[in-house]
N, C-alpha and C positions, 0 to 999 in steps of 0.2 A: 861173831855177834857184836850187836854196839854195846859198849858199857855204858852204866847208867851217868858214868862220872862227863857224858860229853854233851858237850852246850848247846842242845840244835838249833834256837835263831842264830846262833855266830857263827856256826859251821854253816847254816844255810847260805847266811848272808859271804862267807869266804866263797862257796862253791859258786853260786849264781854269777861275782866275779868272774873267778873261772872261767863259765861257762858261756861268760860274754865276749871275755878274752879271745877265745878258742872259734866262737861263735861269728865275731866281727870279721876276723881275719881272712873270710870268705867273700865279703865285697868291700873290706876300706881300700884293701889294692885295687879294686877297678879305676877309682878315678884317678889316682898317681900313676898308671900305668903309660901314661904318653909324656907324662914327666919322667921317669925312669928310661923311658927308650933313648928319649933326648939326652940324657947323662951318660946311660952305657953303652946305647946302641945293639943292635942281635935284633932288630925286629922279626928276622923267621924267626925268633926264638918265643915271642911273644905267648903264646897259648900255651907253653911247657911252664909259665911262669904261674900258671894256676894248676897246671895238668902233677905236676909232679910233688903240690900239695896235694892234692886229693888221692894221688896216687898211694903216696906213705901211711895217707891215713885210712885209708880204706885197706891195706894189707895188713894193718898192726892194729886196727878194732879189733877184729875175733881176738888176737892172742893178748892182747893187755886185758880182756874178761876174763879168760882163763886165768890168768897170773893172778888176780884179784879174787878167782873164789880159789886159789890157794894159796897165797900169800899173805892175804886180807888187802879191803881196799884201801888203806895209805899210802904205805909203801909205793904201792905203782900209781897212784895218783902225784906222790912226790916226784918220781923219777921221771913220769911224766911233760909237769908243769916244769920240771930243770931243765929237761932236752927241750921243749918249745922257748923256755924262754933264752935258751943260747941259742939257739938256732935265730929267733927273734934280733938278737945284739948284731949274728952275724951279716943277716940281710941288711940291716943299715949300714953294715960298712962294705959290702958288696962293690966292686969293681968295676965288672963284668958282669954281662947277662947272663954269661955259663956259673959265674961263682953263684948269683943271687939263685938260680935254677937251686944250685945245690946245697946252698943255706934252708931253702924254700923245703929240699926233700927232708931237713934235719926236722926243721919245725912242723913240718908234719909226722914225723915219727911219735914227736911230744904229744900233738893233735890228739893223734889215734886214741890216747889213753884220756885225755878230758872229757871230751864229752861222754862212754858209756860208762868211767871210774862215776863221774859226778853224780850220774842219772844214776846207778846204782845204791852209789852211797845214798843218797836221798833214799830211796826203795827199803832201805837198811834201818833206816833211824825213823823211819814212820809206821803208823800202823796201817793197814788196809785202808780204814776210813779215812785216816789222814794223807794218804798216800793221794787219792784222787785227787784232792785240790792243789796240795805243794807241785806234784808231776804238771799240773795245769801251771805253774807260776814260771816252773822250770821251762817250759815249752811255748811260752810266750817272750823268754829271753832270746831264743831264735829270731820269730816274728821281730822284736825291737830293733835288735842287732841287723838285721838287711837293710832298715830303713834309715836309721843310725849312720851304720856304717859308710854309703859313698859323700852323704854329708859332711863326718868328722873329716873323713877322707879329702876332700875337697876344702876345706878349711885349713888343715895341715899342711898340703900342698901349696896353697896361696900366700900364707902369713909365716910357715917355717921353713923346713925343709922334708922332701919325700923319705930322709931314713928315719924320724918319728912315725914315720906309719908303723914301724917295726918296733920303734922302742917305747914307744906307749904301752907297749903288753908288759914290760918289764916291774914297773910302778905296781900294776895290777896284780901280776901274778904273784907278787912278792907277797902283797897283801893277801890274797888269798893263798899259799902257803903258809904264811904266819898262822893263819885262823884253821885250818884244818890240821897242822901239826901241834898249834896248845889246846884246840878244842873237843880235836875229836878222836874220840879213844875206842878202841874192838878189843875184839879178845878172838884168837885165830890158832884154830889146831894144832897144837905142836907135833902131831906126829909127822915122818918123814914123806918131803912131798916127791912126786913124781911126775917129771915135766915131759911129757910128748914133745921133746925136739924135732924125732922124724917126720910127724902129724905137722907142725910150725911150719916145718921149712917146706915142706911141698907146698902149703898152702899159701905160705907167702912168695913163689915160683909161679905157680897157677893162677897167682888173681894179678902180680904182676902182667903174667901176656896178657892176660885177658885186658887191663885198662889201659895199657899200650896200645892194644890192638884201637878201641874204642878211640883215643888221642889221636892218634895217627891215619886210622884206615877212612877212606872218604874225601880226605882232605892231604896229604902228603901221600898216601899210597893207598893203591888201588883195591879194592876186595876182593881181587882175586889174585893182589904180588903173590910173590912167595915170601914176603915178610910177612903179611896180613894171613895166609895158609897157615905158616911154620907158628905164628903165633896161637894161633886158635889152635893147633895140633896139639903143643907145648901144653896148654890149659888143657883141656882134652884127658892127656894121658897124666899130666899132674892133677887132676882134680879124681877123677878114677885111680891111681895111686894113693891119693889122700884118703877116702872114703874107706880103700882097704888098709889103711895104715887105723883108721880111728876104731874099726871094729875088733883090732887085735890091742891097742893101747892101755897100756892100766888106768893109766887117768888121763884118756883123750882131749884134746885142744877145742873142740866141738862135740860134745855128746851126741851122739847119735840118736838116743834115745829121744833128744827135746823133737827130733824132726816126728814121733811116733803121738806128740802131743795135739789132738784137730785144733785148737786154741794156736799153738805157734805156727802151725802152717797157715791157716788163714790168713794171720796177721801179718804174718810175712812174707806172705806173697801180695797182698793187698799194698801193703807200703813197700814194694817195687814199686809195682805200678803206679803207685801215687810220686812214689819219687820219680819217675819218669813224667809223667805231668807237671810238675813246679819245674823240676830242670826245662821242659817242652817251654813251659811259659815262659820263663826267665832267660830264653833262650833268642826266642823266636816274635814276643811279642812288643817288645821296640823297636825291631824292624817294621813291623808291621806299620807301625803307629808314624815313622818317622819317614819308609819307603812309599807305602801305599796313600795313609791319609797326607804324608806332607808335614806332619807338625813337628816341633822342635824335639831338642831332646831333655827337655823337662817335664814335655808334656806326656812324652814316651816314658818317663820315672815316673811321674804320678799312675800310669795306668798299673804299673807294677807294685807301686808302693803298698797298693788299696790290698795287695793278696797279703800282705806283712802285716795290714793293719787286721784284717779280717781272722789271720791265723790265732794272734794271740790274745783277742776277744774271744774267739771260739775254746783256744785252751784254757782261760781262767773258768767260764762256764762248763767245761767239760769235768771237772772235781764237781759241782754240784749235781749235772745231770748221773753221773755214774751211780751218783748216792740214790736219786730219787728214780731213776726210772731201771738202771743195770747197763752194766756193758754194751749187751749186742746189742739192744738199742739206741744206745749212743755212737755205735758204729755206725750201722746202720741208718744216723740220719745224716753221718758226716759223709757216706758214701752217697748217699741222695744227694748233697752237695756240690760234691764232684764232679756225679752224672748230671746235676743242672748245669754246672758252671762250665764243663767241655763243651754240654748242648750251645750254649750260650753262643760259645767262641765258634762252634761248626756254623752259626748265623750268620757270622761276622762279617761286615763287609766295609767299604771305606764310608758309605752313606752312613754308617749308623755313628759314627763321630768318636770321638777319647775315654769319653763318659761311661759309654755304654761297654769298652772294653775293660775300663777302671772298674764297672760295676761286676762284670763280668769275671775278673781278678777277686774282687772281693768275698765273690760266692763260693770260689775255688779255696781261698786260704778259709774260710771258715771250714768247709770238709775238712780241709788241712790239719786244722787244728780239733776239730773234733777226734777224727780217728788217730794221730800220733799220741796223743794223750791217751785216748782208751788203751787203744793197744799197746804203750810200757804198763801201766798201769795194771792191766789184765796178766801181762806176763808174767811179770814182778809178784802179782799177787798166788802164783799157779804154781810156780816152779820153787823150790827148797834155795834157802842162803847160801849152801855148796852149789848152785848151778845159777845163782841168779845174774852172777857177772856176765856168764858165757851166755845165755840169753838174753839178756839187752845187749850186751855187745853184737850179739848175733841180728837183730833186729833194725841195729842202728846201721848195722855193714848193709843190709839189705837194700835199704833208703840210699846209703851213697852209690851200688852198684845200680837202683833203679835209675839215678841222677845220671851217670856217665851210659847205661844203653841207651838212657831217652835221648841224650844229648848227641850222641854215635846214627841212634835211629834214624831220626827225625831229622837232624839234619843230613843223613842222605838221601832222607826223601827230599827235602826242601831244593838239594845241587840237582838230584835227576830229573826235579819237576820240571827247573827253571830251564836247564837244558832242555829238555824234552820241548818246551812250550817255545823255545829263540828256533828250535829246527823245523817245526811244523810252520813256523812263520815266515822259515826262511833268513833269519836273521843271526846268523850264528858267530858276528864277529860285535857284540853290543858291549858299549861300556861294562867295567866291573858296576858290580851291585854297592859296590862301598861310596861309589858318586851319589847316592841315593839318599845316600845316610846324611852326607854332608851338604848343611844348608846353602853354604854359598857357593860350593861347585854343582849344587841343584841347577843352581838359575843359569848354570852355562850350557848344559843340555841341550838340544833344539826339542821343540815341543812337541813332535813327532815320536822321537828316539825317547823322551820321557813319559809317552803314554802305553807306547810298547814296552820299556821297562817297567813304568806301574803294572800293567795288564799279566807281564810274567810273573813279576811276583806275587800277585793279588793268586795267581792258580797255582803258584806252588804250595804259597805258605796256607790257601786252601786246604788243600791238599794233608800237610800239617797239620792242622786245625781237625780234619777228620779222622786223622791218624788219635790224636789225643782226644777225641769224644769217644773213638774204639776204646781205648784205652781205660777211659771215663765208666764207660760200661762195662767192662771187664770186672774194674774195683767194684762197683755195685753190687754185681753179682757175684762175688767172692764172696761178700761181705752175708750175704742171707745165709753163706754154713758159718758165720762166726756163732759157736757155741754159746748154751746159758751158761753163767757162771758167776757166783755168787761172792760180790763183796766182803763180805765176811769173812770170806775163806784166808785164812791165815798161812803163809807156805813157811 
């Protein structure tokens, strides 16, 4: 529990730090990424240079929650914020593409425990009512941080050099360690704990194939190799293994019992699906904008920007609506959102110009940010200080596994469209799609061979586009059994 002796503006203000830190690091490396290839070269390696952050972090969420509601949250917020920021020192002095890869997996080890220690602590030091609005302040630090980040990103790149991408968290993090180690004090059960090892490691075996699988299958192997089979087996029989390990465990790595709650099943299954939507957009729609309409790739970042700016307008206002209207109706309007903002994009076509895809982005990040706020908020407010870790963290693994199937999905529909659509035309030996993207090998194209490639992409990424209005509707209707549940309510 928080003692009363801790300073919560200065622990805020150390965590939001943090959470920036932790936060950025997801798109300042995009724009140094062709500076880096140029130093170290590995370009097949390229996509492992994001894939094996996300990876560390998404298998070490669940169990850095658990560790925090038995440890207390410092501790593994500290040990955390140490492994990211070595891992951080080690990427700037990086080599090799294979070293940086594996700097990249350390600093996501760190990752994993930032963001749901932070979100937690927060949950900790507030009350119910005060919870709605801080969670809203906290979740607009996302939003900041995307739009932020390929800016600072590209600034660094031009005037210093590409290993301050990495050591700019160093500065930060320090700082915020400082502030959570003199400010913020708990008090944490001394009785003797008991850590589900066997529960951990299966589960960090199982989610490993599984986000392998998602990296790799589509794009370097097949969905039907027998790596892409063996992988999805592996997860299969370790996630079934896991489930029977958590029902026998004295103090389980995931409580079983939170899945027996209708409040965390809605909501997390809801923010799959939404994480699969922002990764879908973020994915697929500067293609769009830069293949289909032709425009630069500024104009392509603005159309994206607008969901960044839309999210964390929606989270600051999502602390007031919770107060004044209640949860599931705040859900529920950010799910309406969603399902406007997919419709939107299933409209989409190159006549309707940037603006209308910007605008389109922007109605999606408002859903965004309505329901990620409701829903920690909701959780936080349901479940007891012994389980609060292991449900945000449970919440927030959801969102990054919704990120990597959408991204897995979606773009295998996007490769079978476009093949699909060069074979019925007969045209099955056309430029890569990467000439498309680039303005000045645009214009060498013959104009023939570039209206057939606009014309395939325009049906594939259709195609996409429909996939994530389904999508869009799904979250909707999830959201009408999200439960009443009453602010008040103290866990």
């Amino acid at each position: 529990m928080i003692h009363k002796q801790t300073k919560r503006p200065l622990v805020l203000t150390a965590l939001v730090l943090s959470m920036f830190m932790a936060a950025i690091e997801g798109t300042i490396i995009a724009t140094a990424m062709p500076n880096i290839v140029s130093d170290l070269g590995g370009f097949s390696l390229y996509s492992w240079v994001f894939s094996s952050f996300l990876l560390m972090q998404a298998i070490t969420t669940m169990v850095y929650g658990k560790l925090a509601d038995l440890f207390g949250r410092k501790p593994v917020f500290i040990i955390g914020v140490l492994i990211f920021l070595f891992g951080s020192l080690l990427c700037g002095l990086a080599t090799t593409m294979t070293s940086l890869i594996v700097f990249r997996l350390i600093q996501g080890l760190g990752a994993g425990a930032i963001q749901p220690i932070v979100t937690t602590m927060v949950g900790d030091m507030y009350s119910a009512q005060e919870r709605a609005k801080v969670q809203g302040y906290l979740g607009s630090v996302w939003g900041i941080s995307s739009v932020a980040g390929p800016l600072l990103g590209g600034i660094i790149v031009q005037y210093v050099d590409w290993a301050w991408i990495f050591w700019i968290n160093i500065p930060i993090g320090i700082i915020g360690l400082i502030g959570v180690i003199v400010f913020f004090h708990e008090e944490v059960d001394k009785e003797h704990k008991s850590i589900d090892y066997l529960g951990s490691s299966l589960f960090l075996i199982a989610i490993s194939a599984l986000i392998v699988v998602f990296v790799q299958a589509g794009t370097h192997w097949d969905w039907l190799s027998w790596e892409t089979i063996s992988l999805l087996s592996l997860f299969a029989i370790g996630i079934g293994l896991f489930i029977w390990q958590e029902t026998r465990a004295k103090s389980p790595m995931m409580p079983l019992n939170l899945w027996n709650n209708k409040l965390m099943v809605v909501a997390n299954i809801a923010t799959l699906l939404s994480g699969m939507v922002v990764l879908g957009l973020s994915s697929f729609l500067p293609t769009y904008v830069q293949g289909v309409m032709g425009e630069s790739a500024i104009v392509a970042g603005f159309t994206l920007s607008t969901l960044s700016i839309g999210w964390p307008l929606a989270a600051t206002l999502t602390g007031h609506l919770v107060l004044r209207i209640g949860f599931r109706s705040t859900a529920i309007m950010g799910g309406l959102a969603i399902f406007i903002g997919t419709f939107l994009f299933f409209l989409l076509d190159a006549s309707k110009g940037p603006i209308y895809a910007g605008f389109s982005s922007f109605v999606v990040g408002i859903g965004m940010g309505l329901t990620s706020t409701t829903f920690i908020v909701a959780i936080q407010n349901n479940v007891s200080w012994q389980a609060r870790g292991a449900a945000t963290s449970l919440n927030m693994f959801m969102r990054i596994i919704g990120s990597a199937v959408g991204a897995a999905f979606l773009g295998g529909i996007l490769n079978m469209r476009l093949q699909s659509y060069y074979q019925q035309t007969n045209h099955t030996d056309m430029p890569s799609t990467d000439v498309l993207l680039n303005e000045g090998m645009r214009e060498t194209i013959p104009a023939d061979t570039l209206v057939l490639m606009q014309d395939g992409l325009t049906y594939a990424l259709h195609t996409v586009y429909t996939g994530l209005f389904v999508i869009g509707i799904l979250t909707f209707i999830v959201l009408w059994f999200f439960p009443k549940v009453t602010v008040a309510k103290e866990a």
